[in-house]
C-alpha positions as CSV (number, residue, x, y, z in Angstrom):
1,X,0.0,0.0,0.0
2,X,1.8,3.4,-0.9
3,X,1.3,6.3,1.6
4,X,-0.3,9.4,0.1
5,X,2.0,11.9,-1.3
6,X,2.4,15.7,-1.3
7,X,3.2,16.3,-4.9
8,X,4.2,19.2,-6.7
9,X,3.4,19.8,-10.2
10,X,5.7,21.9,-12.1
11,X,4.5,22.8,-15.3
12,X,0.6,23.7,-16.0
13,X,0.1,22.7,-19.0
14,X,-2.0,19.9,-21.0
15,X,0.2,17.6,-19.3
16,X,0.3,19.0,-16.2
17,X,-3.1,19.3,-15.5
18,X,-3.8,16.0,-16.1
19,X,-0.9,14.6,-13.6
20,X,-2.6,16.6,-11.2
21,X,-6.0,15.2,-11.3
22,X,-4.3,12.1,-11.9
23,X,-2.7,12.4,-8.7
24,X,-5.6,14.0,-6.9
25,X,-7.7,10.8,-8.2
26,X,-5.1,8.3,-6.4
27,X,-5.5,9.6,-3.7
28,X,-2.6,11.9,-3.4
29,X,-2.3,15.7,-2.5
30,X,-1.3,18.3,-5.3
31,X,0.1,20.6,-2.9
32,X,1.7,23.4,-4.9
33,X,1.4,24.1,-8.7
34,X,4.5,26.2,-10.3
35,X,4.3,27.9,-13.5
36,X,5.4,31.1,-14.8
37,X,2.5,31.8,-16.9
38,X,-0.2,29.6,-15.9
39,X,-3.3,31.1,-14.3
40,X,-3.7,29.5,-10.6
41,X,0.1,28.5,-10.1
42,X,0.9,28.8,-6.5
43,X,4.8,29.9,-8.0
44,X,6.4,30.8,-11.0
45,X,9.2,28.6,-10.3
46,X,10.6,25.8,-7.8
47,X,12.4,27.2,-5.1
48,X,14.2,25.3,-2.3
49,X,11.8,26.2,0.6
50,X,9.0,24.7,-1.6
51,X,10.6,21.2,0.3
52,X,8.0,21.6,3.4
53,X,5.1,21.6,1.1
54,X,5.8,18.7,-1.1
55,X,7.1,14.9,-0.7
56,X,7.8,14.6,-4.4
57,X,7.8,16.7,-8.0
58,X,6.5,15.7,-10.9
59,X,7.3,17.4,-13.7
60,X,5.9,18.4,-17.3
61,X,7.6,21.8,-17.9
62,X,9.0,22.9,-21.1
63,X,13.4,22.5,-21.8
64,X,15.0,25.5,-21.4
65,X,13.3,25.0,-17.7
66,X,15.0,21.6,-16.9
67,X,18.3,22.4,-15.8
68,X,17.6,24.7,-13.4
69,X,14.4,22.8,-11.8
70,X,17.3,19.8,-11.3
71,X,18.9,22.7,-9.2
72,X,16.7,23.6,-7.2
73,X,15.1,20.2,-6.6
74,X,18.4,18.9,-5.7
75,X,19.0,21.5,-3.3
76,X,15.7,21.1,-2.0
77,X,16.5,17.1,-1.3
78,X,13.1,16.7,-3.3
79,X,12.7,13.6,-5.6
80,X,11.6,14.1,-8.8
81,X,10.3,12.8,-11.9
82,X,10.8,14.5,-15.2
83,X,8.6,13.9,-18.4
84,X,9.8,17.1,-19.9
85,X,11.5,16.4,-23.7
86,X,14.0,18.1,-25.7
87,X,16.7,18.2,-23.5
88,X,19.1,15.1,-24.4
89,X,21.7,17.6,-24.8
90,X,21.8,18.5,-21.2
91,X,21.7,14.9,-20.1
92,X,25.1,14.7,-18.1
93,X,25.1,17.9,-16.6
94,X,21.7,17.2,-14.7
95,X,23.2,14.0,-13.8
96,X,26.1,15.9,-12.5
97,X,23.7,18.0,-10.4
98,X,21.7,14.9,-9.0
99,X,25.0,13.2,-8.1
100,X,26.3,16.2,-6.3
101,X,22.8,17.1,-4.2
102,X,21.8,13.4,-3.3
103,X,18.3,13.9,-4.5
104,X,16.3,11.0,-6.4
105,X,15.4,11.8,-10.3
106,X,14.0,9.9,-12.6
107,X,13.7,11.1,-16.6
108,X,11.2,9.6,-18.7
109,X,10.9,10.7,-22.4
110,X,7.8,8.8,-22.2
111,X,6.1,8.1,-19.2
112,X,4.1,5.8,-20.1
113,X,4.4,1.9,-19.1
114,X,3.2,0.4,-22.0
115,X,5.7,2.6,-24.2
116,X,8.2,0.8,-22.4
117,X,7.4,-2.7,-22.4
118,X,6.8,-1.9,-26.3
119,X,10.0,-0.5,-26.7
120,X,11.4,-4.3,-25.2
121,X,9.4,-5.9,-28.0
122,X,11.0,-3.7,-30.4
123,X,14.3,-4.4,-29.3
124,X,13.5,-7.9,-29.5
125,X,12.4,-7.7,-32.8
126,X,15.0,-5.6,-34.3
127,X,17.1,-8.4,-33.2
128,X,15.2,-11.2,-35.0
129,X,15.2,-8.7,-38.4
130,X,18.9,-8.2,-37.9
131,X,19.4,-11.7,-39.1
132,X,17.6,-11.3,-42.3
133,X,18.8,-8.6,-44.4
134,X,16.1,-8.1,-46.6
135,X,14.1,-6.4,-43.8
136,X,15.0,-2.8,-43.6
137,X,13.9,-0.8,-40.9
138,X,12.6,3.0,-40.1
139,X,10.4,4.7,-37.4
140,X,7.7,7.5,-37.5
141,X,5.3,8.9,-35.5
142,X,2.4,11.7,-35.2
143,X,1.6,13.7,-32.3
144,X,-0.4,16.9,-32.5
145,X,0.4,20.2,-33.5
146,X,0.9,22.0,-30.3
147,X,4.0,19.3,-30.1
148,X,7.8,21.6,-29.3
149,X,10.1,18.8,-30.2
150,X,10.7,16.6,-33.3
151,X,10.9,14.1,-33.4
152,X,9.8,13.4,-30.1
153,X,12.2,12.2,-27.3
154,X,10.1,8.9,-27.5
155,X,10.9,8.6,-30.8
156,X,14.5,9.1,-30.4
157,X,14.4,6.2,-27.5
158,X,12.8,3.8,-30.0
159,X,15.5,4.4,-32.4
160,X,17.8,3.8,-29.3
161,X,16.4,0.5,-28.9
162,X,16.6,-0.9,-32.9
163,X,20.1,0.8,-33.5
164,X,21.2,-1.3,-30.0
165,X,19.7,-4.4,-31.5
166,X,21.0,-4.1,-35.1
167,X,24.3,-4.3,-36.4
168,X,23.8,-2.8,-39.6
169,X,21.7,0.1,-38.3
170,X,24.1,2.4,-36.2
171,X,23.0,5.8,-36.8
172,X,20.1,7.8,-36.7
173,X,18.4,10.6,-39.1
174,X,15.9,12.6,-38.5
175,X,16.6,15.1,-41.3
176,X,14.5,15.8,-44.4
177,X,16.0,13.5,-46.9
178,X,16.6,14.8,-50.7
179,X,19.2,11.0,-51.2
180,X,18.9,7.5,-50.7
181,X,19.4,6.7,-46.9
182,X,22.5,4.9,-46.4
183,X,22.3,1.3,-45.2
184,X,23.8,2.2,-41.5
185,X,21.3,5.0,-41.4
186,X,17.8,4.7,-39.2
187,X,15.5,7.3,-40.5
188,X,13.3,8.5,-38.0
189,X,10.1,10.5,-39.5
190,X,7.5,13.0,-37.7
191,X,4.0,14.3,-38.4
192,X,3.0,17.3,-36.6
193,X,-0.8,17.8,-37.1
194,X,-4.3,17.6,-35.1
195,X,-4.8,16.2,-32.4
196,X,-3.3,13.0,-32.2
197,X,-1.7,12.5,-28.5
198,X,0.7,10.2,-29.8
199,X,1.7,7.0,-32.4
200,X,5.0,5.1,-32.6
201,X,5.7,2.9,-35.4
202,X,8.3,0.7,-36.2
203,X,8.4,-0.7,-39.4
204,X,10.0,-3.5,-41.2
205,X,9.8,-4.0,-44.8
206,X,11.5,-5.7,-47.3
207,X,10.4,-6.8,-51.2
208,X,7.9,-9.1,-50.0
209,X,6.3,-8.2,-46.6
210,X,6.2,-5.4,-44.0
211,X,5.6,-5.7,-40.6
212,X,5.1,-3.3,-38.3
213,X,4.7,-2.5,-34.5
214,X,2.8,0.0,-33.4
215,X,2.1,1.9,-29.9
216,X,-1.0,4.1,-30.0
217,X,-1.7,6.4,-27.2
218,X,-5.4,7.1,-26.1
219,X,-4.6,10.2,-24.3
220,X,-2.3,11.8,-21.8
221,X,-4.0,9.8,-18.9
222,X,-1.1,6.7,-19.7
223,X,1.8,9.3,-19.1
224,X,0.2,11.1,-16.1
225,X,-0.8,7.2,-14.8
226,X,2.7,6.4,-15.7
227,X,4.4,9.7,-14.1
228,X,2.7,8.7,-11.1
229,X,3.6,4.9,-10.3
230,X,7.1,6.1,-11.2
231,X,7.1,8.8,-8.2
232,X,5.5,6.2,-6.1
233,X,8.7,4.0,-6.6
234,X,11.3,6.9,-6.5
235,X,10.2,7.2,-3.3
236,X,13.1,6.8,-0.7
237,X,15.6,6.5,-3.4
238,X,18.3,8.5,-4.4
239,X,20.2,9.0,-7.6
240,X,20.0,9.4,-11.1
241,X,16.8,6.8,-12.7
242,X,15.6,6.4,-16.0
243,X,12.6,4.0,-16.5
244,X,14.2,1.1,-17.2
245,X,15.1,1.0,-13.6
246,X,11.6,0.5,-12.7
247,X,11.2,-2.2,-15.3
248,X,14.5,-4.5,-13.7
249,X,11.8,-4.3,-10.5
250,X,8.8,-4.5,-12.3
251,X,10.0,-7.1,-15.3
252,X,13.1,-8.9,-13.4
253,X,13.1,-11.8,-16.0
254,X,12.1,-9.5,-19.4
C-alpha cells in the first residue's frame, strides 16, 4: 500500500493538468502548482523552501526550464520525476547535479508503461530482423500540433532500442532526406498535425512483406498514470533513474 504523497506539479500545462488530477484521483495531494505563466500556479518557479510543502515533483515543464528545476530540486533534497522532452543535450550535466545534491530523479521521455514494455518488443524484434537482411527498418510517428520537439524524445528512445539491436543500423536521421538513406542509417520521420496524442511505429519491410509495430496512445491519462507509479517508486531512493530502472523491479526476467 503506498502512503499518500504531497506532490508538486511543475509545469501547467495539458500535461500538467492531467498529472494533477491524476494524482488528486489516487489519492494523493497536489500541494503546490508552479508555472510562470499559468493562471492558478501557487509559484512561478521551484524554489528550495518549496521542500516543506511537497514529498515529491512531478514534472511536465518545457526545456529550457530543466536544468535549473534539477537545481533547485536537488537543493531542496526533493525527488523528482521528469517527463519534460527536448533536452538530451543537457543529459550529463543534470546528472552531474543529481549526483552532487543526493536527491532521487527519474527522466522519462515517455512516461508511459506500456511505451516501455513496447520498446522491449522492439528491441526484441529488431534483433530477430537483424538476421535477415532483406528487412530494412525505419520509425515514424504523429503527435499533435501543439507538439515543441521533433521528433519526439520517445521517438529518439525507440531508435535507441533498434540501432542497439541491429548491427547494420548504427546511426540515426531525422533530417528531411533529398538522397537515398544509407544502409547504417535509421530514419526516424515526424507528423505534426491535429490532435493526435501520440503513435509510434516501427516498421519493417522488405520486397515481399512489412511488418510493423505500433504503440497508439489514447490520451495523456497513460503518461500522467505512468508519471505517477514512477514517483510512487522513486520514493526513498536517491540518484539518477531512468525508467528502465523501474522495469528491472517491475520485469526482473524481461
Amino acid at each position: 500500500m503506498i502512503a499518500p504523497m504531497r506532490i508538486a506539479i511543475v509545469g501547467l500545462g495539458r500535461m500538467g493538468s492531467v498529472a494533477a488530477a491524476t494524482a488528486n484521483a489516487a489519492g494523493h495531494e497536489v500541494t503546490l502548482r508552479v508555472d510562470p505563466n499559468a493562471e492558478g500556479a501557487d509559484a512561478p518557479s521551484f524554489l528550495p523552501e518549496h521542500a516543506e510543502r511537497c514529498d515529491q515533483v512531478i514534472e511536465f515543464s518545457t526545456a529550457d526550464a530543466v536544468v535549473d528545476n534539477a537545481r533547485s530540486y536537488a537543493a531542496a533534497g526533493v525527488p523528482a520525476v521528469v517527463g519534460t522532452t527536448g533536452w538530451n543535450d543537457r543529459l550529463s550535466e543534470v546528472k552531474a547535479i543529481v549526483s552532487a545534491g543526493g536527491s532521487g530523479y527519474l527522466y522519462a521521455a515517455n512516461c508511459s508503461i506500456g511505451m516501455h514494455v513496447f520498446m522491449r518488443v522492439v528491441a526484441r524484434a529488431a534483433s530477430m530482423f537483424d538476421a535477415l537482411p532483406a528487412y530494412d527498418a525505419a520509425v515514424y510517428e504523429h503527435h499533435h500540433r501543439r507538439k515543441a520537439d521533433s521528433p519526439s524524445g520517445t521517438a529518439l528512445a525507440v531508435a535507441d532500442a533498434v540501432l542497439g539491436a541491429s548491427s547494420r543500423k548504427q546511426r540515426v536521421a531525422t533530417e528531411r532526406l533529398d538522397r537515398p538513406i544509407d544502409e547504417d542509417e535509421l530514419h526516424v520521420a515526424s507528423i505534426r498535425g491535429g490532435e493526435e496524442p501520440g503513435t509510434h511505429t516501427v516498421l519493417f519491410d522488405s520486397r515481399e512483406d512489412t511488418v510493423e509495430l505500433v504503440h497508439r496512445a489514447r490520451g495523456r491519462e497513460a503518461l500522467a498514470v505512468g508519471a505517477l507509479r514512477l514517483a510512487e517508486w522513486l520514493q526513498g531512493r536517491t540518484g539518477f533513474f531512468t525508467i528502465e530502472h523501474f522495469l528491472a523491479d517491475l520485469l526482473p526476467e524481461a
